[in-house]
Each structure stands twice: as C-alpha cells, then as structure tokens.
C-alpha positions in Angstrom: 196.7 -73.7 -66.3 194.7 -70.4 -65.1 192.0 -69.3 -66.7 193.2 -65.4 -66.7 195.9 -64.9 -69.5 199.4 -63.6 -67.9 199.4 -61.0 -71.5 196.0 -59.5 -71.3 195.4 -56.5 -69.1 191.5 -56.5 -68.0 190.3 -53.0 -67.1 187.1 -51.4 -66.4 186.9 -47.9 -68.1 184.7 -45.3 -66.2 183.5 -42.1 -67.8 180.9 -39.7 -66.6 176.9 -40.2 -68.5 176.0 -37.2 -67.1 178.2 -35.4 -69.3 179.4 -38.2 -71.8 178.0 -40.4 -74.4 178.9 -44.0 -74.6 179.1 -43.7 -78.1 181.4 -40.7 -78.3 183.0 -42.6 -75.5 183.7 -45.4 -77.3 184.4 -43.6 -80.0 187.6 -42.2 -78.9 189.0 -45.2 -76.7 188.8 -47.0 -80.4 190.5 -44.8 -82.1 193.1 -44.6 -79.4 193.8 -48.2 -80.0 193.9 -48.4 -83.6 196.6 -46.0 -82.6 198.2 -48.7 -80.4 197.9 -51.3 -82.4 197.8 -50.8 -86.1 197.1 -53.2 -88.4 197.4 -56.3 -88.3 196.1 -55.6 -84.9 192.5 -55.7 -84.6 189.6 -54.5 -82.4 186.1 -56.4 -81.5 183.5 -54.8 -79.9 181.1 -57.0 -78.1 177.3 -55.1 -77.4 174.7 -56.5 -74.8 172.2 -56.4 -77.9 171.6 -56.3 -81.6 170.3 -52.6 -81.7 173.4 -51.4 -79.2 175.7 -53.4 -81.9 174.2 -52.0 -85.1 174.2 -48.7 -83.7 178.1 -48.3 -82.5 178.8 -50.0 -85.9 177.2 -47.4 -87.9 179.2 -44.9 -85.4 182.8 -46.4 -86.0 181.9 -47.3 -89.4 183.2 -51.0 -88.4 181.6 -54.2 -89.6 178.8 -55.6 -87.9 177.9 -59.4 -86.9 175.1 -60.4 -85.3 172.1 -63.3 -85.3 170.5 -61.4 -87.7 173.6 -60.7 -89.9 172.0 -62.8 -93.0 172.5 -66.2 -94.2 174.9 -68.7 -93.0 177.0 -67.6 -96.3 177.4 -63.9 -95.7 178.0 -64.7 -92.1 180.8 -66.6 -93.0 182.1 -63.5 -95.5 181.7 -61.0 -92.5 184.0 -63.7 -90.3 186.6 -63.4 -93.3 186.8 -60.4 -93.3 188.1 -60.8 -89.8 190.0 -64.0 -90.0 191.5 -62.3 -93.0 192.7 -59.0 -91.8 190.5 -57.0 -93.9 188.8 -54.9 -91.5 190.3 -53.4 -88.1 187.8 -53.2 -86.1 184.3 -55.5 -85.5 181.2 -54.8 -83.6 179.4 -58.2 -82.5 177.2 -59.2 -80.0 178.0 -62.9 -78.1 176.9 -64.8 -81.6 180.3 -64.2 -82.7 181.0 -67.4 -80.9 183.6 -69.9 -79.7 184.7 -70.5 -83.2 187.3 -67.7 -83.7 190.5 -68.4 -83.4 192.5 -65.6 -84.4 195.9 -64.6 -83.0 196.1 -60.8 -84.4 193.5 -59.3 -82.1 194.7 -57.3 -79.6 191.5 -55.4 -77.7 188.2 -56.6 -76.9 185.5 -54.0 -75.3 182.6 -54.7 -73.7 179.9 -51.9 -73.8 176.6 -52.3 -72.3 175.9 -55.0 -69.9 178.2 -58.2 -69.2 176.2 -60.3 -67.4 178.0 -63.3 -66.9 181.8 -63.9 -65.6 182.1 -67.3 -68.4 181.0 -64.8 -70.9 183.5 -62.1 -69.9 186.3 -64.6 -69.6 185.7 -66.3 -73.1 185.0 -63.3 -74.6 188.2 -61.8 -73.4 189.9 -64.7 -74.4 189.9 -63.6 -78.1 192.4 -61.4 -77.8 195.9 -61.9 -77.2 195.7 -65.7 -78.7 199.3 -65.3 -80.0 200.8 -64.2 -76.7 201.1 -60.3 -77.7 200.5 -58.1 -74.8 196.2 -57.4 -75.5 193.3 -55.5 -73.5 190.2 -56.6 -71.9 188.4 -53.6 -71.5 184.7 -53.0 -69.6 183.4 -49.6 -70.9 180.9 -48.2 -67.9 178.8 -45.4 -67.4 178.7 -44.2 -63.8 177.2 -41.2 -61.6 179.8 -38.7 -60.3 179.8 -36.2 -57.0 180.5 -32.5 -57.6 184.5 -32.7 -56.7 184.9 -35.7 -59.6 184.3 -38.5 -57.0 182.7 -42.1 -59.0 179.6 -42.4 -56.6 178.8 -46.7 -55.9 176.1 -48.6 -57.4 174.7 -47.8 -61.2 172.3 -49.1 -63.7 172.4 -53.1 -63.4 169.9 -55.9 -64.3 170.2 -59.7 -63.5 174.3 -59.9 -63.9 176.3 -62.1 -61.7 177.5 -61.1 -58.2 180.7 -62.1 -59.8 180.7 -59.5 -62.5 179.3 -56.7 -60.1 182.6 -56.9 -58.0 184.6 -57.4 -61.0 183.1 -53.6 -62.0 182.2 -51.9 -58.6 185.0 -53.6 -56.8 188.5 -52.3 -55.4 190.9 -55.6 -56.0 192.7 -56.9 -58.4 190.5 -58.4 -61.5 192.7 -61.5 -61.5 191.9 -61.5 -57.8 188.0 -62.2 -58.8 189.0 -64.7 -62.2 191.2 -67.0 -60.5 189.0 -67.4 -57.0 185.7 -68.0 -59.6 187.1 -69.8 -62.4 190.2 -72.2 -61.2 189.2 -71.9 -57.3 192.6 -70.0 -56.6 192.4 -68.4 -53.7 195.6 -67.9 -52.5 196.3 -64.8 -55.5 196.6 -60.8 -54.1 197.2 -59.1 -57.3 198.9 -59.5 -60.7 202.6 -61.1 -60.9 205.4 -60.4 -62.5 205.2 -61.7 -65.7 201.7 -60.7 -66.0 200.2 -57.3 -67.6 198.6 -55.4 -64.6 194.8 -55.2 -64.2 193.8 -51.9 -64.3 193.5 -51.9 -60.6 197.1 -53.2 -59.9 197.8 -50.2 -62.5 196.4 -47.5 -60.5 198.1 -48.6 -57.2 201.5 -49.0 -59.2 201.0 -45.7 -60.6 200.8 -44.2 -56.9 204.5 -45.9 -56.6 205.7 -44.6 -59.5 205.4 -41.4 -58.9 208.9 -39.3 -58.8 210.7 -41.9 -60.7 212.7 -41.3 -63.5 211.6 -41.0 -67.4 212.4 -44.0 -68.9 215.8 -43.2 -71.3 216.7 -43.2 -74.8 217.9 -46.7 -75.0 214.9 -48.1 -73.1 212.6 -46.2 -76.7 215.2 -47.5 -79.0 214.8 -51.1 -77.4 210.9 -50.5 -77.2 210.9 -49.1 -81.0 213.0 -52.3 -82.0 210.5 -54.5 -80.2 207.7 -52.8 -81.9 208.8 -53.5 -85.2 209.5 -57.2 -84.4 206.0 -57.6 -83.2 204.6 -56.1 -86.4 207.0 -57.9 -89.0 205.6 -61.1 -86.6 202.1 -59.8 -86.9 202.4 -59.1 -90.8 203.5 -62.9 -90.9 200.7 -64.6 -89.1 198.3 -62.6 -90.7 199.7 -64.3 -94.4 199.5 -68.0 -92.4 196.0 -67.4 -91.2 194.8 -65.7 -94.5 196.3 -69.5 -95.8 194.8 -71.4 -93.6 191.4 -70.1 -94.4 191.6 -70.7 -97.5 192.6 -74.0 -97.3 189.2 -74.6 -95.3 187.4 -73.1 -97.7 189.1 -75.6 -99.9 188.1 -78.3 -97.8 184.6 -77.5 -98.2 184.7 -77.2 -101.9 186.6 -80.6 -101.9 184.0 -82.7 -100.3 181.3 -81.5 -102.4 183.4 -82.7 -105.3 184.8 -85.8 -104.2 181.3 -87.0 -102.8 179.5 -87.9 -105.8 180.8 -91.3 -108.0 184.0 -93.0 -107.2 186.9 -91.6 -105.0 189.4 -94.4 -106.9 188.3 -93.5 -110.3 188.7 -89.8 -109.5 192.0 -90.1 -108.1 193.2 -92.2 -111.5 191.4 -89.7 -113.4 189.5 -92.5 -115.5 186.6 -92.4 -117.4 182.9 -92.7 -115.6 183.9 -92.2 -112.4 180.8 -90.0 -111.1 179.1 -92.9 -113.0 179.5 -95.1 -110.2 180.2 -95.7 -106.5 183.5 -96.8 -104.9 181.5 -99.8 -103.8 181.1 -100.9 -106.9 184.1 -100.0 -108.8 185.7 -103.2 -111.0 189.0 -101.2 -111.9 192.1 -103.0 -110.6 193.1 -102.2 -107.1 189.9 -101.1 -106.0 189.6 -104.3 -103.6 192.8 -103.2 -102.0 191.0 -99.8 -101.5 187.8 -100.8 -99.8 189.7 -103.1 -97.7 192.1 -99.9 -96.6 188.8 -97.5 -96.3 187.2 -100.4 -93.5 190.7 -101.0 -91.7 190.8 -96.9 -91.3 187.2 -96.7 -89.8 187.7 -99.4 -87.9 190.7 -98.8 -86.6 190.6 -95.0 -86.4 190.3 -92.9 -82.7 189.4 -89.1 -83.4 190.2 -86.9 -81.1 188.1 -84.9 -79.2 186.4 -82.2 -80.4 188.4 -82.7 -84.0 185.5 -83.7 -85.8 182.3 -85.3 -86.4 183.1 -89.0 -85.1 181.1 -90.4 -88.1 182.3 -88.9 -91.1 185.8 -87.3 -89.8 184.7 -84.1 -90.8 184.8 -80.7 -88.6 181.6 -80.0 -86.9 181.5 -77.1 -88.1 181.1 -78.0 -91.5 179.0 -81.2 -90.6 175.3 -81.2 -91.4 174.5 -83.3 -88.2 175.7 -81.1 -85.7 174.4 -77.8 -84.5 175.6 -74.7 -83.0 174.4 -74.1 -78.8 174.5 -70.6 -77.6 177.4 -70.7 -75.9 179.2 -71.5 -79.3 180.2 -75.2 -78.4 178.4 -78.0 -80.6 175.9 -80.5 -80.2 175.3 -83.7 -82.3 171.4 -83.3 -83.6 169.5 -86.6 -83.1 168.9 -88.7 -86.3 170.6 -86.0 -88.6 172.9 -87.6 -91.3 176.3 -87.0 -92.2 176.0 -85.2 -95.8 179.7 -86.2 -96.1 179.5 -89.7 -94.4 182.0 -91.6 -96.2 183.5 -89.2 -98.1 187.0 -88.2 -96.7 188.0 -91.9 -95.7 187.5 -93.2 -99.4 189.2 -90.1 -100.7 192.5 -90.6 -98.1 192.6 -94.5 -98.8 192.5 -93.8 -102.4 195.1 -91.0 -102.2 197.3 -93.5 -100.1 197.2 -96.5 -102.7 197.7 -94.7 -105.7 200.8 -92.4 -104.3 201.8 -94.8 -101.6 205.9 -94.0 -101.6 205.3 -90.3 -102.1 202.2 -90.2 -99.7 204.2 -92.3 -96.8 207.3 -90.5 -97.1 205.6 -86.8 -97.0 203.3 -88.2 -94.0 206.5 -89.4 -92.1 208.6 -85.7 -93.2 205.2 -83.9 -91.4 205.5 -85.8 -88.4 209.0 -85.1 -88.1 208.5 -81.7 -88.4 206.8 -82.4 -84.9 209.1 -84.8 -82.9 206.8 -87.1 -83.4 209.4 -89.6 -85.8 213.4 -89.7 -86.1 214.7 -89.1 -89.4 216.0 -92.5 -89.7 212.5 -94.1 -88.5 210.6 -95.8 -91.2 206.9 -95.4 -90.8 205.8 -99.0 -91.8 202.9 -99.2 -89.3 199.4 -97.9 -90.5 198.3 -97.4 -87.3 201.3 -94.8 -86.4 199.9 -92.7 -89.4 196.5 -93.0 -88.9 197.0 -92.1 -84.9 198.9 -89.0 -86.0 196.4 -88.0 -88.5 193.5 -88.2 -86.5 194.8 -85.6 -84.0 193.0 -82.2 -83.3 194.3 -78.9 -84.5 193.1 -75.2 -84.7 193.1 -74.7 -88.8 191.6 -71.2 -90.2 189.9 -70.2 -87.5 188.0 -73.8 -86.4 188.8 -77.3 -85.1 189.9 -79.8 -86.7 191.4 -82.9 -87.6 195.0 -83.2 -89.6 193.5 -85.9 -91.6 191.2 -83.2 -93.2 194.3 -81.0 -93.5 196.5 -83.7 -95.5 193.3 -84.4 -97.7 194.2 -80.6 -98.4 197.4 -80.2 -98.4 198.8 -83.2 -100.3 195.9 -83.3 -102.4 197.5 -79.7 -104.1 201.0 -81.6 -104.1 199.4 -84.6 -105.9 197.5 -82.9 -108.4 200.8 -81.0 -109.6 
C-alpha cells in the first residue's frame, strides 16, 4: 500500500511576504475552509514552534496544544475537544502526536518550516482518515519579481533535500512521496482515482481551459453528495464522541476494579476490597484463578494493542513512555500500575455470566465473519485469539479485550 493517500490533495500555497503577512495569510485560507468543510469537518494547524503556535492560535481564536499545554490531564481535555467535535479548528506544533485517530478532519496546514518528509507525511496523514476527499497544505512565504514572477530559493534552515523539492520543485508531489517513501519510481503524476497535487492541478487547469461549465445536474448530483457526506460526517462524529468515552471509562474502571477482589466485586459480596483474588475462599474462586493463569498463559497480544504485561493500552500504561515521534517505548524496570487487573476482572466476568458472556462474544465475532451463525464457540482459545486482536478505539490503540471489559461490563451491570 503507498504511503501517499489517493483522497488527500497536497499543495504548497505561495503568497508574497513582501506584501503579505503569514498570519493574515493564514487567516483567510482558514476561513476559506471552514467554508469548505463545516462542521464536523475540522482544521489542524501544525507550527514549526511553540511561540509561532501560540501566536496564530491567539489570531484564529482556535485551541492551542503544545509541550507546554499543562498537565497530562488538561492535555487530554484539549485532545477532547478535538476527538469530540467541539472545536473546528486546532493549532499544534508536532507534540500533537501519532495518537490521533480521528476521521472528521479534513485539512492540515503547515506554516513555518517542515523539516522533515516523515514528519510531513504523518502529519498529513491526519486528515482524510475516513476516506473524504481532505487537503495537505504547505503555507510559504516567497520573494516575487516586479511582473508577479515567484523568484527560486527562500528562507530555509537544516530541512531535507526531500522537502526542499517537495516546495521549490516543478513535479508532481506524489512524484517526490512515492520515490522517498515506498521506493516507487516508476509514478509521473497523480492517477485517476486520486485528488490532484496542486501541481497536477495547475497543469490540468492549462487543459481545462475553454471547456464547458459543469451543468445543473452535475450541482444537483454534487449538492446530493454534499449532504450524504455530512449526514455521514454528523454520524461518525456521535461513534467517535462514544468511543471516547468508553476509554475514558476504561480508565475509570481499572482504578476501580484494581483494589480487593475482582470475584467478589463481580458477585457484589460483602468485603471484597477487603481482600485479594488470591486469597478469596468464596465458592468458585478456584475455578477463577485457574481461568485468570490459562488466559495469561495462553494469551498472544497483538502488536502494538497493548502493554504485553498487563493487556492494557500503552497509552494508559505507567511503564511505557511517549518518544518524539509519538510511537511508545517500554521504560526499563517500570511496573505495570494495572498488572493483573484486566485478566482477573475478564475471567471473573466470564464465570459468573458464562452463557450470556459466550453467546454475546460469539454474536461480536459474527458481526465480523469471523464465526457462522450456527458455529458454537466451545474453544477458549477461539475467544481469547479474537479478543486479544488490535483495534483503533477513541482515538488510541488497543486491544478488544479492553473493549469487551467495557462494553459488556455496561450490559452486565443492567
């Protein structure tokens, strides 16, 4: 699969500093495409620094997230508000990391300078995640002869030779993406199927000329289209707005179901933060234990779905840490502050509602092809292998297993 997206169009946007500002610059291409894309569409605004972010936020008025942005809490409430729908437009600078995964946002600017082409290409790569048509957009400053001419050359410092030709040159931006990223070499411009680089634009626009205006049935098909995308739009904004919650849940749930006895709690009986699974007496508590070592033993995590150790998301695990390029590493020595937790919670869940938690199991992975309606799910294995499968869940990675311990958990309780 290439690393260019056939529905974003990447563009670099040119306007005279001798006569502009790159804030009023900015300024009005934003507004233009809050135009474009209303809400739920949304707008970030990546900045080469924390004083270039803080000022264009104060400009647009738009929400601003940075390293400095406060604690890890009111970081999280700023991401919300984006994850959420709450605000249209963001200002950040590359802290605003790997982590987002949100399918409503439909332009991503650059202003100032991009220095690397992996930076460019993940960066871009936030917009357009539900396969809406979406913008890449490089906003430039450049010197300009008398007769309007864009003179060569400009203000850069320690960027890739990559990104200079990506900005300065005259190709096709997929051209440049495919040759550096996927060693594609054999590309001349933009397919069909793909929105057109804003190079391939300008040459099709030369072609174009003389043609006729596009009719009134060709707008009535557009308009019909437009409101299909946003009745789409308003209903992944209500799924994602779910799904965070439910990992907000999540969060809340561990903390809970960490202190006493995961058995007791599920039973609802008497002194159960008064003791530890391990040394519950009440009946069926064998069969539990016994279930919580099978699952460890047995279980494979996927990649990237979770702390190995405790099952939970690295992003909510104590023991791993951020890198600057927004991926995660494991911190030597650091515990789990969950270690434990979800496995003895699941296994308890399973034992005490074993028909109803079986048959919802087996009716979610039917939902995916994964089981026949007449298939019995008999083998713990089969359940355990489906639960401990990675998925994108509120905006971070996952496994399903933390998702049932969610989902069912609601069910149960009613």
């Amino acid at each position: 699969m290439p690393t260019t997206r056939p529905n974003i169009a990447y563009q670099v946007h040119w306007y005279n500093r001798e006569k502009e500002v790159e804030g009023d610059v900015l300024a009005r291409l934003v507004q233009e495409k809050k135009e474009k894309y209303p809400l739920p569409g949304q707008i970030i605004v990546y900045c080469d620094s924390v004083l270039r972010a803080k000022e264009h936020a104060a400009t647009l008025g738009a929400v601003c997230y940075h390293r400095e942005a406060g604690t890890a809490e009111e970081k999280r409430k700023i991401l919300r508000q984006l994850t959420k729908g709450q605000e249209q437009v963001f200002v950040a600078t590359s802290a605003l990391g790997l982590g987002v995964d949100h399918g409503l946002i439909r332009v991503v600017f650059f202003v100032g300078q991009v220095r690397r082409l992996r930076d460019l290409v993940q960066q871009s790569g936030r917009a357009g995640r539900d396969g809406a048509r979406s913008e890449s957009i490089i906003v430039r400053g450049g010197s300009y002869s008398p007769k309007g001419k864009r003179l060569a050359g400009g203000r850069y410092a320690d960027i890739e030779a990559e990104v200079y030709e990506i900005v300065e040159g005259d190709c096709c931006i997929r051209v440049v993406l495919d040759r550096e990223m996927d060693g594609n070499t054999a590309r001349q411009g933009c397919g069909k199927g793909e929105e057109a680089c804003g190079w391939c634009q300008e040459q099709g626009a030369n072609k174009a000329k003389g043609e006729e205006a596009v009719g009134e049935a060709d707008r009535a098909e557009f308009q019909r289209s437009l409101v299909a995308r946003r009745r789409l739009g308003r209903q992944e904004m209500a799924l994602q707005s779910q799904e965070q919650l439910e990992v907000e849940r999540l969060q809340e749930m561990l903390e809970e179901w960490k202190d006493g006895c995961q058995w007791c709690r599920v039973n609802e009986w008497a002194g159960a933060k008064q003791h530890q699974l391990a040394e519950c007496r009440q009946e069926q508590a064998d069969d539990v234990r016994e279930g919580v070592r099978e699952m460890l033993k047995r279980v494979r995590w996927e990649k990237y779905s979770c702390c190995f150790q405790c099952g939970i998301p690295q992003s909510m695990c104590q023991s791993y840490r951020e890198r600057a390029d927004a991926g995660w590493d494991k911190i030597a020595g650091a515990q789990c502050q969950f270690a434990g937790v979800l496995a003895a919670a699941v296994i308890s869940i399973w034992v005490a509602a074993e028909s109803l938690f079986t048959d919802w199991i087996k009716q979610q992975m039917r939902k995916e092809g994964i089981v026949r309606a007449e298939e019995e799910i008999q083998q713990f294995d089969r359940a355990l292998e489906w639960m401990a499968g990675l998925i994108s869940w509120g905006g971070i990675q996952s496994n399903k297993m933390c998702w049932v311990f969610v989902r069912f958990t609601e069910l149960f309780a009613g």
